[in-house]
N, C-alpha and C positions, 0 to 999 in steps of 0.2 A: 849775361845770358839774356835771349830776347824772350818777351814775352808772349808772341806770334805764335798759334798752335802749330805745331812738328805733326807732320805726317808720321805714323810708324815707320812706312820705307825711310822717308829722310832719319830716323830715330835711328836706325840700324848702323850707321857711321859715328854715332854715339860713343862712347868708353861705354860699354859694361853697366857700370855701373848706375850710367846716366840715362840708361834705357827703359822702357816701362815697368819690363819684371822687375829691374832695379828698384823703382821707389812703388812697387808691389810687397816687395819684400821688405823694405825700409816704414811703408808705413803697417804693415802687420808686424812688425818688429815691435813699434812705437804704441801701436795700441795696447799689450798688455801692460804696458809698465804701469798706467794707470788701473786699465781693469783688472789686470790680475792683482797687484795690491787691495784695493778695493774687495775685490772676492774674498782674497785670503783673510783680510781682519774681520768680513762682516759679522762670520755668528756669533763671534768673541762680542768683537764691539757693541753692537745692541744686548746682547746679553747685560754684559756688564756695566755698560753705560747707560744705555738707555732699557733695562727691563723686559726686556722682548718675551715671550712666549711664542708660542708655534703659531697662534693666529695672529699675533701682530706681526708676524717674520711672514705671516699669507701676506696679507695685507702690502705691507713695504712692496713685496715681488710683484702682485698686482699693479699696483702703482706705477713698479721699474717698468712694466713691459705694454703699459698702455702708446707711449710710444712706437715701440715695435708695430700697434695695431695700426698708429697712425703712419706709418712706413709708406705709405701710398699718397701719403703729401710729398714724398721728392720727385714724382712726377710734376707737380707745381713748381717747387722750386730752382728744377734743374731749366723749366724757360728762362728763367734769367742768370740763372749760376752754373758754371760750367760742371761737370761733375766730378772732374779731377777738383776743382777750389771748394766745391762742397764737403768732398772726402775729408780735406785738410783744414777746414773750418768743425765739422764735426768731431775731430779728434780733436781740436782745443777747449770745445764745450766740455765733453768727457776729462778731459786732462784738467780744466779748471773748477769743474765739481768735485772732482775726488779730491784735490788737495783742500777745499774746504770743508770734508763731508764731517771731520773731526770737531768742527768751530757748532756743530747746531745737534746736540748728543739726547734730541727729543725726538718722540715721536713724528710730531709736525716738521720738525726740520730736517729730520733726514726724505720724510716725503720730499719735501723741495729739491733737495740735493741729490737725490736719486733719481728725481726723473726728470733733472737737469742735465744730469751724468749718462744716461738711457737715453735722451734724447739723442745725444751726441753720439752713443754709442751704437745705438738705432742706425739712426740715417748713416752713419759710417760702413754699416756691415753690407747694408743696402747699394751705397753706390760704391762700394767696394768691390761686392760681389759682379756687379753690371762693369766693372772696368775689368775685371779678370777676364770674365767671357768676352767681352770686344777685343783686348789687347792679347791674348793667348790665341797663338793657333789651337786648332780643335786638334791636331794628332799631336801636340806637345803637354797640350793644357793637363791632363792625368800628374805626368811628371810635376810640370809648372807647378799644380796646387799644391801637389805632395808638399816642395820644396818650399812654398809660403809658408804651408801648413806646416812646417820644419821650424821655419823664421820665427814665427808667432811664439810655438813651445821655446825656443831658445832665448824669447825676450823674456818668458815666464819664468824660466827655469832662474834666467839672473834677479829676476823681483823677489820671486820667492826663497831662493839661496841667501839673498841678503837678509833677507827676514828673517829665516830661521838662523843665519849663523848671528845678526847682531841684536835681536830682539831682546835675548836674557844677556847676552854679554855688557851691552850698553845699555842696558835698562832704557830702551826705547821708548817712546811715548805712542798713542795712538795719530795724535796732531800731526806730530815729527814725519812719520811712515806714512800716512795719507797726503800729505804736504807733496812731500817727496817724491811720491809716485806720480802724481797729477802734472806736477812744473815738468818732469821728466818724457810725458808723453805731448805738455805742448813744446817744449824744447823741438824735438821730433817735426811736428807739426811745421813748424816757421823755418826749420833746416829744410822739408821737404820742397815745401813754396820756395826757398832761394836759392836750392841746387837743382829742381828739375825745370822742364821748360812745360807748354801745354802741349800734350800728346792729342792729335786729333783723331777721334777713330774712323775708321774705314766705313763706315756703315751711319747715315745719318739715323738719328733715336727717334720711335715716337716718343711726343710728347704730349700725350693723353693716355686714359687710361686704358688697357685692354685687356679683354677676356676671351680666351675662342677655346673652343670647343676641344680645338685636338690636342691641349694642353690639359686636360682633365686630370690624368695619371700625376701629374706632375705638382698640380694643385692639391691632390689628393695624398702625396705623400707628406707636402710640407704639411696638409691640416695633422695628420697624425704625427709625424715627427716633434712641431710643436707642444702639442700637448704631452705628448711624453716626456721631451727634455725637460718638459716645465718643472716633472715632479723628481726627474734628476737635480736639476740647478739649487732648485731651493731646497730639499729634504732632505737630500743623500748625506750634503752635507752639515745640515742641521744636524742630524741623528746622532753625529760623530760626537757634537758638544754636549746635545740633551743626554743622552743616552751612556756615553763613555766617558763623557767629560774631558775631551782633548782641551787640550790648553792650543794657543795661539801657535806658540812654534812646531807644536804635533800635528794640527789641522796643515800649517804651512807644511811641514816635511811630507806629509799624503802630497800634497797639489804638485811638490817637488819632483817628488816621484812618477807621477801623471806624465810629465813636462818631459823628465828626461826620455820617457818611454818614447812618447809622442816624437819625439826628437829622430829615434833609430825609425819609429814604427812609421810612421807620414809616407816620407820617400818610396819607401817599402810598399805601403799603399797604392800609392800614385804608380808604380811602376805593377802592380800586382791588378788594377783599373784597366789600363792600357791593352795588357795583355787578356784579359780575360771577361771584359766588362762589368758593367755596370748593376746588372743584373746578378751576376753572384756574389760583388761587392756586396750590394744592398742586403740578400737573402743574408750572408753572413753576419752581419751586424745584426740585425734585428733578430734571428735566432738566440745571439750569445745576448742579447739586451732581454730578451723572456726567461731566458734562464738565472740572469743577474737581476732582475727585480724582482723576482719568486723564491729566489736565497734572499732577497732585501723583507721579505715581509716574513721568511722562517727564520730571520737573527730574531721578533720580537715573539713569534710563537712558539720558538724553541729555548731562546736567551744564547745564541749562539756568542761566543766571543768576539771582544773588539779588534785581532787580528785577522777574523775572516771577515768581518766587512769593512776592513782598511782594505783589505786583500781584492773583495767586490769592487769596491769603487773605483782602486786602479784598474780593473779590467773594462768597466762601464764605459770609463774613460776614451782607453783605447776604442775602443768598439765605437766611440761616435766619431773617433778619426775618420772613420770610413765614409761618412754621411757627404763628403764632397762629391761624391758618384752621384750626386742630385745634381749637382752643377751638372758636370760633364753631361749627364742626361738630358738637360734641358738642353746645354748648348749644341748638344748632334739633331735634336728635335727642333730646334726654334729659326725660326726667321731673323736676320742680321737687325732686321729695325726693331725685335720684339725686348732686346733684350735688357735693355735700363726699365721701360714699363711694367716688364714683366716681374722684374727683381722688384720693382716695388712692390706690385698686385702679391706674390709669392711671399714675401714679409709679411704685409699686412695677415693672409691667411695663417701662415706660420704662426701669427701672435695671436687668434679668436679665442683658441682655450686659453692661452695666457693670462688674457686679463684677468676671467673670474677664477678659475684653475685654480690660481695659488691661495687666495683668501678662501675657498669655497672647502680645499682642501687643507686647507692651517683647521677649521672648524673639526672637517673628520680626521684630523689626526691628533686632535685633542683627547679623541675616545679610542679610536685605533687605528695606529701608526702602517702597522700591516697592511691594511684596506689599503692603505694611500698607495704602497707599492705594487700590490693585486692589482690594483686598476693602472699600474705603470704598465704590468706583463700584459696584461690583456691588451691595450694601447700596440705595444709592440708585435701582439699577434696580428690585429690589422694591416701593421707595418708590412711585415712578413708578407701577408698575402694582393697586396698593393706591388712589393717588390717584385712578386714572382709575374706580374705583368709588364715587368718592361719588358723587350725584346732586345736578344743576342745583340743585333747591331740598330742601333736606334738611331734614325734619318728621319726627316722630315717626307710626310706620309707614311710613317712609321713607327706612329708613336706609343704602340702598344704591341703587347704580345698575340692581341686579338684578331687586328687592323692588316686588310689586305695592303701589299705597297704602293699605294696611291698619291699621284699629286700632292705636295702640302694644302694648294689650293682647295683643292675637292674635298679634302681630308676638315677642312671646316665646317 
């Protein structure tokens, strides 16, 4: 295989399989086996291992996602690293901290290890995301993500299958399954590097950083979406262990669940985007996310049971399936050279509540847990009315519901 970067058009006499969606979907395959293990044990694990409460679990998150903020360092590094070898560099960071996160069961070492693993997992999402929009056509891409977004759940669905069927059967260890998962995703990693070749994209990248103006809406969604996932990511499922006491392989058979959904529901998505856009994608997710964090704070004001908010949380789930209508958004809006810069700028935003978010809110959910989800609904009321500005067909000079159809140019 030479290692000369391939034009797409030359990539298209490719097998299939050797072609860019190919190791799109190969390496979102490859990244959950580490992440999603890693997820699935954490609230177990610091619980039991290392003592956790709800503000050291702030804490830790803060930590994981201070990378995230620094997401706008791959515009540095991609001057000298292509972004396809970055992609695949960053998944063996991630794939080599999880399998050691079991060997450091303290407070300070799991900081190391987590935002060893974040790093990696970071900068991966980032030029991940910036090689979907370059390599996807724009009237495919809906579909295309759906079907990543397919990929990704089916590598899940096999992490977390394993876990829950050999967790009690094998008296598995926590070392053994974090091990596991980590070699599993650099595995992936080094098969990628030796079976694809370098895809060149069509479109040279800036490679500095940029900000313009008619990209507002767009900035504007990821600040709010961010801070809402945050108090999904860390809470939702914390609540399950503090609160109801799921054990390992119960926490795992929720996330199972999630996955398989994700699996029929993705496609479904992407094909449901295409058709109808972007705009009532968004509205509908962030409606069903206000009303799933406002049942999340009356399980604690009312004591509802622990099968309506297992019940909650797979639908939470689905409902963030939908959030790829940000891509597609950006890529019918953006400039061909914006789009690696952009993916960083739009990470680093995405992360600003992250950092402090989690710790700030581990504090008020020491007093009341409720509050922590009340201010998830509210977050996603913004959402809501953020979304209801995009426009039916979103083009460049077009980048709002507001915005006469003007030049992209002039639209600066």
């Amino acid at each position: 295989m030479t290692r000369q970067p391939m034009t797409l058009a030359d990539a298209a006499a490719l097998p299939a399989w050797r072609r860019p969606l190919g190791l799109l979907i190969l390496m979102a395959a490859g990244m959950p086996l580490a992440f999603a293990t890693w997820s699935a044990l954490l609230n177990n694990f610091v619980i039991e291992a290392a003592g956790f409460d709800g503000q050291d679990i702030g804490w830790l998150q803060s930590v994981r996602e201070i990378p995230g903020f620094a997401a706008i360092g791959v515009i540095a590094v991609i001057l000298f690293v292509r972004e396809q070898a970055l992609a695949l560099i960053s998944l063996l960071m991630l794939g080599a901290a999880t399998a050691v996160t079991a060997a450091f069961p303290t407070f300070g070492g799991l900081l190391i290890t987590t935002f060893i693993g974040s790093l990696g997992f970071h900068y991966y999402e980032t030029v991940n995301q910036s090689l979907q929009l370059q390599w996807l056509p724009k009237e495919d891409a809906p579909k295309a993500l759906g079907w990543i977004l397919a990929a990704g759940s089916a590598s899940s669905l096999v992490a977390y299958g394993l876990i829950v069927g050999a967790w009690k059967a094998f008296d598995l260890s926590y070392g053994f399954v974090y091990a596991a998962g980590g070699i599993a995703t650099c595995a992936v990693a080094l098969a990628a590097w030796a079976l694809y070749p370098q895809f060149q994209s069509p479109h040279p990248q800036e490679k500095k950083m940029i900000l313009r103006k008619r990209y507002w809406l767009y900035y504007a969604l990821q600040l709010f979406a961010g801070a809402r996932r945050q108090i999904f990511v860390v809470f939702a499922a914390f609540m399950m262990v503090e609160k109801f006491g799921f054990d390992v392989h119960e926490v795992t058979a929720l996330f199972l669940i999630n996955y398989v959904a994700n699996m029929v529901f993705a496609p479904v998505v992407g094909r449901f985007i295409a058709r109808f856009g972007e705009r009532l994608a968004l509205s509908l997710e962030y409606a069903g996310l206000i009303t799933v964090f406002a049942a999340y704070a009356g399980i604690y004001y009312f004591d509802w049971p622990a099968w309506l908010a297992a019940a909650l949380y797979v639908i939470d789930h689905l409902l963030f399936a939908m959030a790829f209508a940000q891509k597609t958004y950006f890529q019918k809006i953006s400039a061909p050279g914006d789009i690696a810069p952009t993916a960083a700028v739009a990470f680093t935003i995405n992360h600003v509540a992250a950092v402090f978010l989690p710790a700030a809110l581990g504090l008020l959910w020491m007093s009341s847990p409720a509050a922590v989800f009340g201010l998830a609904a509210i977050l996603a009321c913004g959402s809501l009315g953020l979304a209801l500005l995009v426009p039916r067909h979103p083009a460049p000079g077009m980048q709002t519901a507001l915005a006469r159809p003007l030049p992209a140019a002039a639209a600066e």
